[in-house]
C-alpha atoms as an extended CHARMM CRD file, in Angstrom:
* protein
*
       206  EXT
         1         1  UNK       CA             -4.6130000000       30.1810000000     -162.9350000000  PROA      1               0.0000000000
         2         2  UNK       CA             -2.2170000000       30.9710000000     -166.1430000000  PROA      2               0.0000000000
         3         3  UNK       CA              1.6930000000       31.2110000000     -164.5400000000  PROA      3               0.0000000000
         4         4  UNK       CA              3.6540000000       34.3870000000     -165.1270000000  PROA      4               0.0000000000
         5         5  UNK       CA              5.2560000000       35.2710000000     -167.9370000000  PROA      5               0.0000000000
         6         6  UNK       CA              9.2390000000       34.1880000000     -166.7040000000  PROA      6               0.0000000000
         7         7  UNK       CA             12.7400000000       35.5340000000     -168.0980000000  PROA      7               0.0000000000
         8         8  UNK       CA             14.3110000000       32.4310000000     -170.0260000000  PROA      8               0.0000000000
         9         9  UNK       CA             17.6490000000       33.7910000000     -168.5570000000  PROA      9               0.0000000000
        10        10  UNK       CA             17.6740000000       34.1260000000     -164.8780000000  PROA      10              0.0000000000
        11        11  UNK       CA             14.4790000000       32.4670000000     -164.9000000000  PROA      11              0.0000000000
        12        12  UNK       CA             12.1650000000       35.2330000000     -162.6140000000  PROA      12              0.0000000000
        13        13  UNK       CA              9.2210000000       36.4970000000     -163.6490000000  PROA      13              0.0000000000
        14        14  UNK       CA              9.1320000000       39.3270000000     -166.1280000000  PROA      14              0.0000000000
        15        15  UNK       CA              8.4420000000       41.6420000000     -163.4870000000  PROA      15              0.0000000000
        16        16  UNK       CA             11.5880000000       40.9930000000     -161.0910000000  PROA      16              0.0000000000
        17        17  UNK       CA             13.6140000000       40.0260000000     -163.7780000000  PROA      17              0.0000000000
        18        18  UNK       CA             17.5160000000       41.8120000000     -162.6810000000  PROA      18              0.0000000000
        19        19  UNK       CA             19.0580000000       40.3450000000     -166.5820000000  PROA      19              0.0000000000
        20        20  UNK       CA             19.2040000000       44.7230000000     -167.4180000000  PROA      20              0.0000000000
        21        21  UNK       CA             21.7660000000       44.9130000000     -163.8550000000  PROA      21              0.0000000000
        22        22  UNK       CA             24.1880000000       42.0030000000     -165.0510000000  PROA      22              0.0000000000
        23        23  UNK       CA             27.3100000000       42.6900000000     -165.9600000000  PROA      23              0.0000000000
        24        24  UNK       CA             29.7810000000       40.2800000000     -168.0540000000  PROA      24              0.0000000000
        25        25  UNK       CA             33.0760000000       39.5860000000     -165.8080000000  PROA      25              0.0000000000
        26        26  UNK       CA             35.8200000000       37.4770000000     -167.0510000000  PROA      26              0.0000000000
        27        27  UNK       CA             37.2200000000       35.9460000000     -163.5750000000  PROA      27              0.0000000000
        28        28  UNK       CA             40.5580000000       34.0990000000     -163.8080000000  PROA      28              0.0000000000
        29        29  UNK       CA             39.7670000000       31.5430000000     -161.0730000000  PROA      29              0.0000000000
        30        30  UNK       CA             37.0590000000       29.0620000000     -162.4030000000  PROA      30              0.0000000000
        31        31  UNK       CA             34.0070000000       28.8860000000     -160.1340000000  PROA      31              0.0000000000
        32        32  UNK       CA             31.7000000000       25.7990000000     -159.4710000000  PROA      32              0.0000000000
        33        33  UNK       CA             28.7730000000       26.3200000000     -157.8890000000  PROA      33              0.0000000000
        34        34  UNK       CA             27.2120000000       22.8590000000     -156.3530000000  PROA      34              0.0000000000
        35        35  UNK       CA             23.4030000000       23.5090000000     -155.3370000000  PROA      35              0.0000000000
        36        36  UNK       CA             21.0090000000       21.7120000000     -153.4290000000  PROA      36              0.0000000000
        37        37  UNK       CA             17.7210000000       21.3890000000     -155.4620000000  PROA      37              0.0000000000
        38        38  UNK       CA             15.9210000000       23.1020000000     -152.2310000000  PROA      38              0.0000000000
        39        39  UNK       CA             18.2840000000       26.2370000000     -153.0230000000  PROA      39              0.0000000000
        40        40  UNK       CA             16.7900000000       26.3120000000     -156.7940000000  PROA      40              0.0000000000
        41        41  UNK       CA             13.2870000000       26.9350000000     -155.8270000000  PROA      41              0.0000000000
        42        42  UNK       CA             14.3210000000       30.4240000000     -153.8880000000  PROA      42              0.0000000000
        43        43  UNK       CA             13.0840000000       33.6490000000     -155.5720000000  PROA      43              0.0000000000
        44        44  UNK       CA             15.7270000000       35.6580000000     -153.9290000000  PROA      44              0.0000000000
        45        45  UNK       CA             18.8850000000       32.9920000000     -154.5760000000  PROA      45              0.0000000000
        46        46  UNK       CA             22.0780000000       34.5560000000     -155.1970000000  PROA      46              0.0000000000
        47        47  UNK       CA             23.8850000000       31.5800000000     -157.2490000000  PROA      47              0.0000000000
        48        48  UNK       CA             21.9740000000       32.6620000000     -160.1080000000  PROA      48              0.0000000000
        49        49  UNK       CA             23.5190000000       35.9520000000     -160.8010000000  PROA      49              0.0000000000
        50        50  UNK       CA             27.1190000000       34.5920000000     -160.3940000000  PROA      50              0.0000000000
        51        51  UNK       CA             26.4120000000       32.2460000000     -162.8670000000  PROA      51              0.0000000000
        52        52  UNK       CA             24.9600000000       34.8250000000     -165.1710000000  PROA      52              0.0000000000
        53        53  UNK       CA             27.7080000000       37.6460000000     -164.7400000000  PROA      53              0.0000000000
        54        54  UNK       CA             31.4370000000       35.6010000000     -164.4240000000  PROA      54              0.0000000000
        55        55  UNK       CA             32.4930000000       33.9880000000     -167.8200000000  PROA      55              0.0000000000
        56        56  UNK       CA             34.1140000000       31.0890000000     -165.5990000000  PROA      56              0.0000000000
        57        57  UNK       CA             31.1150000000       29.9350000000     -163.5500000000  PROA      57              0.0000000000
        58        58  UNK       CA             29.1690000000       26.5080000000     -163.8640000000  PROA      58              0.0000000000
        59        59  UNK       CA             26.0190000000       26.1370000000     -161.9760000000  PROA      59              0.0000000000
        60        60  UNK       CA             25.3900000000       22.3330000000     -160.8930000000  PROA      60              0.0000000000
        61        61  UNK       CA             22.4640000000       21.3340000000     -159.0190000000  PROA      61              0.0000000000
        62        62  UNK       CA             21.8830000000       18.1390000000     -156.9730000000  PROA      62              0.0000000000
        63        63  UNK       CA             22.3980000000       16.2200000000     -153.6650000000  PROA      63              0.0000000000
        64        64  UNK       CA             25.3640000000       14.2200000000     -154.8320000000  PROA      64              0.0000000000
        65        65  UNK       CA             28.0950000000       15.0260000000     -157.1940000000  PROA      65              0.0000000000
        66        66  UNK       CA             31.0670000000       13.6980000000     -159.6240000000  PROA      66              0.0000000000
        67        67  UNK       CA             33.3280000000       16.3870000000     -160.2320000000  PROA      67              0.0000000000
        68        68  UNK       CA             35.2280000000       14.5070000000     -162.5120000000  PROA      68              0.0000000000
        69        69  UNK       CA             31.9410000000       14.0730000000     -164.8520000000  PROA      69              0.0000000000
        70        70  UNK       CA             31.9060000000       17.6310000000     -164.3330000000  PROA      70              0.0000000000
        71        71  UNK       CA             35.2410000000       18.7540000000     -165.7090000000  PROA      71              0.0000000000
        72        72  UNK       CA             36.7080000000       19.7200000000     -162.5520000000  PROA      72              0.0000000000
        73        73  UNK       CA             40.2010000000       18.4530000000     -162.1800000000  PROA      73              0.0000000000
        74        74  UNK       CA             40.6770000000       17.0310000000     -158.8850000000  PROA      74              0.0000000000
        75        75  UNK       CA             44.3770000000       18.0390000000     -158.4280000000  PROA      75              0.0000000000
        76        76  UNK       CA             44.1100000000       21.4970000000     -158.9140000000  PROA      76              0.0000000000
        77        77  UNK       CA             40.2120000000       21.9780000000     -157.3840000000  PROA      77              0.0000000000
        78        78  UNK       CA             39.5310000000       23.7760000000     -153.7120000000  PROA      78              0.0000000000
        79        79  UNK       CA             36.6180000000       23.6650000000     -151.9500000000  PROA      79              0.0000000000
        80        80  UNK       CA             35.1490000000       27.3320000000     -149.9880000000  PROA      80              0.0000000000
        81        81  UNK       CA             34.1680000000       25.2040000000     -146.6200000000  PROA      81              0.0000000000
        82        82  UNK       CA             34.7400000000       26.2510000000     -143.2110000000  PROA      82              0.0000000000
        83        83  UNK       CA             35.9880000000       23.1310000000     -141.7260000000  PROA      83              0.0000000000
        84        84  UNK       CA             38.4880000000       22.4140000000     -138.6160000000  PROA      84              0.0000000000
        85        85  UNK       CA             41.7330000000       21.9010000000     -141.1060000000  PROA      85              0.0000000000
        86        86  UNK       CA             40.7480000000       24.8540000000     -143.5660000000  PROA      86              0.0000000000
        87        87  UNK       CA             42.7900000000       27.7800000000     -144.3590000000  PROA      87              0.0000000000
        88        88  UNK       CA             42.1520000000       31.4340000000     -144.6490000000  PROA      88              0.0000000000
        89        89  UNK       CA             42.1310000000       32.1900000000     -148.3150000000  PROA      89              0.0000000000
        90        90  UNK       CA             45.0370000000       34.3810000000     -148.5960000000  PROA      90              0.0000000000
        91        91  UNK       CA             47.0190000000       31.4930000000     -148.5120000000  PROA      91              0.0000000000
        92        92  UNK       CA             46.2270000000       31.1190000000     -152.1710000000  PROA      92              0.0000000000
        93        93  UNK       CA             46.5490000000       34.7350000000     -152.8470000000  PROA      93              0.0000000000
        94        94  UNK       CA             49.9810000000       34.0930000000     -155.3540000000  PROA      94              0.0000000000
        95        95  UNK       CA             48.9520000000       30.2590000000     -156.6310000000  PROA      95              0.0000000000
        96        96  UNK       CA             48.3590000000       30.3190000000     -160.1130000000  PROA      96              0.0000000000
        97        97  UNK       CA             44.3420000000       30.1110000000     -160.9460000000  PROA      97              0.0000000000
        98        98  UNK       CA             42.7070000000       26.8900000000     -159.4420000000  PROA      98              0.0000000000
        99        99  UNK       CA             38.8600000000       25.6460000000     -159.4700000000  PROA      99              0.0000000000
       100       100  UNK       CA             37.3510000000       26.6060000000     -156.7260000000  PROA      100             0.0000000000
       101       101  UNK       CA             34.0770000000       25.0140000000     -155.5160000000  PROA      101             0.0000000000
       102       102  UNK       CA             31.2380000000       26.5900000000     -153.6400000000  PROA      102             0.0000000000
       103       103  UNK       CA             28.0370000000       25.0540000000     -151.5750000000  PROA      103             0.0000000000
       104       104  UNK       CA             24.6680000000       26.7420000000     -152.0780000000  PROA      104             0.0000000000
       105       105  UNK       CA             22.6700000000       25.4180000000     -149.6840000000  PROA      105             0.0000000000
       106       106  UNK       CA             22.0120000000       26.6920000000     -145.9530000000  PROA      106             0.0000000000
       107       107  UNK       CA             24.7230000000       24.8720000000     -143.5550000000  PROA      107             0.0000000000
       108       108  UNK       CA             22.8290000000       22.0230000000     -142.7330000000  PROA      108             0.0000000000
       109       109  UNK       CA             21.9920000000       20.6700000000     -146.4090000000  PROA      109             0.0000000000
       110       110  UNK       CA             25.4710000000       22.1250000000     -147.2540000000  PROA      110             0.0000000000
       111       111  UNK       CA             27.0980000000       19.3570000000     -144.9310000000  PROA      111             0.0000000000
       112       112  UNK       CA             24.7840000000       16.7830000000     -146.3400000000  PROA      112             0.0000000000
       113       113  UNK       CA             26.1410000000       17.1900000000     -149.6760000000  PROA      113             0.0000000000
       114       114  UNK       CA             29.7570000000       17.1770000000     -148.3770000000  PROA      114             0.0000000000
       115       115  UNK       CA             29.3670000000       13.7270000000     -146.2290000000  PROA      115             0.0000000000
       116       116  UNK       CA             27.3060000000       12.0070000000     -149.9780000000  PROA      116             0.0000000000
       117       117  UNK       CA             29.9750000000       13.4180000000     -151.8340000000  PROA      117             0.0000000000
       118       118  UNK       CA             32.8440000000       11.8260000000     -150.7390000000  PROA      118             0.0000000000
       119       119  UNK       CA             35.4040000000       13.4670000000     -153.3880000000  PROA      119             0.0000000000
       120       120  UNK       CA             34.4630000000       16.8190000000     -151.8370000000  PROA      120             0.0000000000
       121       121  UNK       CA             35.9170000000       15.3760000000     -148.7350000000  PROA      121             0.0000000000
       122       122  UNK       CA             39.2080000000       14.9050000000     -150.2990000000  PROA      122             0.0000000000
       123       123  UNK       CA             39.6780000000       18.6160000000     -151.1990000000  PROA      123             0.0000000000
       124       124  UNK       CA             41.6000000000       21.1710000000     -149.3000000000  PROA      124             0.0000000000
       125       125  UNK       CA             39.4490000000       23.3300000000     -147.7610000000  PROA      125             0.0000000000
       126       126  UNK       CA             39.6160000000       27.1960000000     -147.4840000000  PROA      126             0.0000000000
       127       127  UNK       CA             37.6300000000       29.4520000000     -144.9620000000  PROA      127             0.0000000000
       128       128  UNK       CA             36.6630000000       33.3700000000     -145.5770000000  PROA      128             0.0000000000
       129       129  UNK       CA             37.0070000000       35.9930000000     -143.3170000000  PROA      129             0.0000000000
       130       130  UNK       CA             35.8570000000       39.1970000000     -145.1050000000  PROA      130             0.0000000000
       131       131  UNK       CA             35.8660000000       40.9090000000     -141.8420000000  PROA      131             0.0000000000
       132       132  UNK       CA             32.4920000000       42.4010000000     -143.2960000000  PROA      132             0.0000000000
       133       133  UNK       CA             28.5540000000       42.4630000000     -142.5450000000  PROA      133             0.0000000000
       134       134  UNK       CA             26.5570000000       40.2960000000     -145.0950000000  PROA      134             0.0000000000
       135       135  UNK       CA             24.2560000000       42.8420000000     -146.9720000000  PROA      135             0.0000000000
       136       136  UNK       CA             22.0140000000       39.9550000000     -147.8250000000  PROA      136             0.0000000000
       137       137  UNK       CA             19.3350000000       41.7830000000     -145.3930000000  PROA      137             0.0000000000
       138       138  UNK       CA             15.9700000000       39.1270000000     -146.1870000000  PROA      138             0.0000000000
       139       139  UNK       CA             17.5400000000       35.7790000000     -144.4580000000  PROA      139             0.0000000000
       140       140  UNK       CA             17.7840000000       34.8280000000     -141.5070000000  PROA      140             0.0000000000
       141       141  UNK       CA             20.4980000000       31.9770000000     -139.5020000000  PROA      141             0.0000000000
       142       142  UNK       CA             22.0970000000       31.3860000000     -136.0660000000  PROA      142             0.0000000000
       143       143  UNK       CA             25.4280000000       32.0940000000     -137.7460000000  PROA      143             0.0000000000
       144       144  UNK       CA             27.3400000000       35.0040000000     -137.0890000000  PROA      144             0.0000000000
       145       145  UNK       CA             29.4910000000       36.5300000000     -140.0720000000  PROA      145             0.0000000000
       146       146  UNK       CA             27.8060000000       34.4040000000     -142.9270000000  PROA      146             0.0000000000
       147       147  UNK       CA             27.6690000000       35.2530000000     -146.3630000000  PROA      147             0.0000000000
       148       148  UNK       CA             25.5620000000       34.8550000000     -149.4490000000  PROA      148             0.0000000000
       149       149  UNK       CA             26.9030000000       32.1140000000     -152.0740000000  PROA      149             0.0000000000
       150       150  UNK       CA             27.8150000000       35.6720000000     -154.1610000000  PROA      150             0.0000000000
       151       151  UNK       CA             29.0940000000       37.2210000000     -151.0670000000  PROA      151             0.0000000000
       152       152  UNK       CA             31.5190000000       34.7020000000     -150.7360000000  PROA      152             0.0000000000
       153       153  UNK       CA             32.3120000000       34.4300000000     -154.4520000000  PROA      153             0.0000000000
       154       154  UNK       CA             32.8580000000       37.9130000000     -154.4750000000  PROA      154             0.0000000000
       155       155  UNK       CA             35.2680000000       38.1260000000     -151.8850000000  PROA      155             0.0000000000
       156       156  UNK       CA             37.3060000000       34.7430000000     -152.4790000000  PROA      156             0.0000000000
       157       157  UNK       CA             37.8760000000       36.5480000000     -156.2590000000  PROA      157             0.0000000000
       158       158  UNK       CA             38.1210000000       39.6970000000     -155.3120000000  PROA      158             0.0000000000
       159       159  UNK       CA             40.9120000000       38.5570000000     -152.7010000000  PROA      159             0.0000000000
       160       160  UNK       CA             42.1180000000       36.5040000000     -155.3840000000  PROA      160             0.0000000000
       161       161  UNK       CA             42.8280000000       38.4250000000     -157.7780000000  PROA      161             0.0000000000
       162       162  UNK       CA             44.0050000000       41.5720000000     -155.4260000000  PROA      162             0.0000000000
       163       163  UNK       CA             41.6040000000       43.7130000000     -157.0840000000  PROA      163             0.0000000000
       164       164  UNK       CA             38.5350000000       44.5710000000     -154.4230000000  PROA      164             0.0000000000
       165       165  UNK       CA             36.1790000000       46.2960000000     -156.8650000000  PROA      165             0.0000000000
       166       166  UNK       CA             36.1170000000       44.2610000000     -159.9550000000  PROA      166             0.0000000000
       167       167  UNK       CA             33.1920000000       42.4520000000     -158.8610000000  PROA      167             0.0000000000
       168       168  UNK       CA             30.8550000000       44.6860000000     -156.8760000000  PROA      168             0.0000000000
       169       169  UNK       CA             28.5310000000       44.7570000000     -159.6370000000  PROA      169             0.0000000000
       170       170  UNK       CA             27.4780000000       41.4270000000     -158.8370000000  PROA      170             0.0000000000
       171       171  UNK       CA             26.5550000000       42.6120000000     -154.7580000000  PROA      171             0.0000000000
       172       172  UNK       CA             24.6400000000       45.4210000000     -157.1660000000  PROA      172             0.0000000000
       173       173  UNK       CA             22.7540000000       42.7890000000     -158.8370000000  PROA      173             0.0000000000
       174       174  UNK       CA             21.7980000000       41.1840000000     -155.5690000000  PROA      174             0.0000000000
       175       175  UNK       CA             20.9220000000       44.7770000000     -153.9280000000  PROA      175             0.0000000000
       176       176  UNK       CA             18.9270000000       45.5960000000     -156.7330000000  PROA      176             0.0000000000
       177       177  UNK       CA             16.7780000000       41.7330000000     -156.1280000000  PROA      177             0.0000000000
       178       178  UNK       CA             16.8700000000       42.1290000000     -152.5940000000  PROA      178             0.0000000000
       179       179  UNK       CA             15.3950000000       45.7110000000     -152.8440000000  PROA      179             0.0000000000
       180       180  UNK       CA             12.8360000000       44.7290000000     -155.2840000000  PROA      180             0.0000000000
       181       181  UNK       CA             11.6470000000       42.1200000000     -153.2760000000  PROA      181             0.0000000000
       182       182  UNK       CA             11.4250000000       44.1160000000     -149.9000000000  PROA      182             0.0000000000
       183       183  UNK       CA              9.2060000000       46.3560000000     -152.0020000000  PROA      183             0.0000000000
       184       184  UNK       CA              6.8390000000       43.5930000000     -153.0550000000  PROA      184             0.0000000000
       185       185  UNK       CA              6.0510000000       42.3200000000     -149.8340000000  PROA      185             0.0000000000
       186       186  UNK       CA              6.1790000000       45.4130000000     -147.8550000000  PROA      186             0.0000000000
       187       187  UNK       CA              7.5980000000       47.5580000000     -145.5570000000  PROA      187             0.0000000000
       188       188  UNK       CA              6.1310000000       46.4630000000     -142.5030000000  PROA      188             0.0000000000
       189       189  UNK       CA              6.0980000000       43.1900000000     -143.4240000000  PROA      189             0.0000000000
       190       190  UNK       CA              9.2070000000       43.0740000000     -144.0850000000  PROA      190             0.0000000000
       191       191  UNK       CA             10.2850000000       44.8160000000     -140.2920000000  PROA      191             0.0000000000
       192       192  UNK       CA              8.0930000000       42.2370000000     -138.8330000000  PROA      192             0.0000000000
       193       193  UNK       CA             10.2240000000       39.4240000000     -140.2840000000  PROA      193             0.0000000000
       194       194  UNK       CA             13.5340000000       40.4330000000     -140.8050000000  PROA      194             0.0000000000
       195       195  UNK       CA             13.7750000000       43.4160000000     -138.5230000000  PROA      195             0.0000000000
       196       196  UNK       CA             14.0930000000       47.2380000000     -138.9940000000  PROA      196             0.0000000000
       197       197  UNK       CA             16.1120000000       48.0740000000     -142.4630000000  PROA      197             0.0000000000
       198       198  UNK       CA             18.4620000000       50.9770000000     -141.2900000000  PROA      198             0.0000000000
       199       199  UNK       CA             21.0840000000       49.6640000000     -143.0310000000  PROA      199             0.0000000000
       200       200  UNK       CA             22.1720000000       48.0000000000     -146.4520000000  PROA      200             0.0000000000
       201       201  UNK       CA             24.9120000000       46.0040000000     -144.2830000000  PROA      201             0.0000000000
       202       202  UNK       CA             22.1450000000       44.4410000000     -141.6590000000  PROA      202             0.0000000000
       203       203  UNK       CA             23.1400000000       40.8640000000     -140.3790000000  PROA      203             0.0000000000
       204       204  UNK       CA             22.6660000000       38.0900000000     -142.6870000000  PROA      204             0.0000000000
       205       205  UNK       CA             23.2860000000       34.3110000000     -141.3960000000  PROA      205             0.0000000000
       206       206  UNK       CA             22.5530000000       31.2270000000     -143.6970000000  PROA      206             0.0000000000
């Protein structure tokens, strides 16, 4: 059976490809997305538009990683973790711009790739707390308050940066994907999996 056509950009078929809902962002804090492999093979991944729509905004994928053979510099690099000796992002809100490095991988792969990457371990970590629903409505998790990878981006460089709406057209990139998959497979398929849509801001945990 011939494969669909695909979009050489974001890489979906022709049919869900979002490239018309991207929008070009220049963001002053350099992003790094690491992703585990599994993470890749999702049709509904959010790394994928970040990477698209911030000018600033590498996209590794892998199980291990060198961030020095990446170009990250070490000194000035923070990692978006939520670990026992992390602080709240605000703490960074007047620091000039540093790299900051984000896991895209559900929580248990994501702490695979932080205990085979030892340099990772050597970062200060930074947590989120966006005091907001995920509107990532099509995953599920036992964690309460998690975001998407572009959630998270979002917010860290929205917080950042002090300026809230610079980057929602990336969350409209993700509720146009999210949408256009929910119509694919269904409503009632989709209730019977994910629960009743009555809201754009329904739990998401990852």
């Amino acid at each position: 059976m011939p494969s669909r056509a695909k979009c050489y950009r974001c890489m979906r078929p022709i049919s869900v490809c979002y490239c018309h809902t991207l929008r070009l962002i220049n963001n002053q804090w350099p992003v790094h997305i690491l992703q585990h492999p599994h993470e890749r093979k999702h049709a509904i991944g959010t790394a994928g538009i970040a990477s698209l729509s911030l000018t600033h905004c590498h996209l590794h994928v892998g199980e291990q990683f060198d961030l020095g053979s990446m170009g990250v510099d070490l000194a000035q690099a923070v990692l978006l973790y939520p670990g026992k000796d992390a602080v709240l992002i605000d703490e960074f809100e007047n620091d000039a711009p540093r790299q900051l490095i984000f896991l895209d991988s559900s929580w248990r792969k994501s702490y695979r790739i932080l205990m085979e990457s030892p340099v990772l371990q050597t970062l200060p970590t930074v947590s989120l707390d966006a005091g907001e629903v995920s509107r990532y409505r099509i995953r599920k998790s036992n964690y309460e308050k998690s975001l998407s990878t572009l959630e998270a981006i979002v917010y860290t460089l929205g917080c950042l940066e002090k300026n809230t709406k610079k980057y929602e057209s990336l969350l409209d990139s993700m509720d146009w994907v999210i949408d256009k998959q929910i119509s694919l497979m269904g409503e009632e398929v989709f209730k019977k999996n994910y629960g009743s849509d009555t809201a754009k801001n329904a739990p998401f945990t990852r």
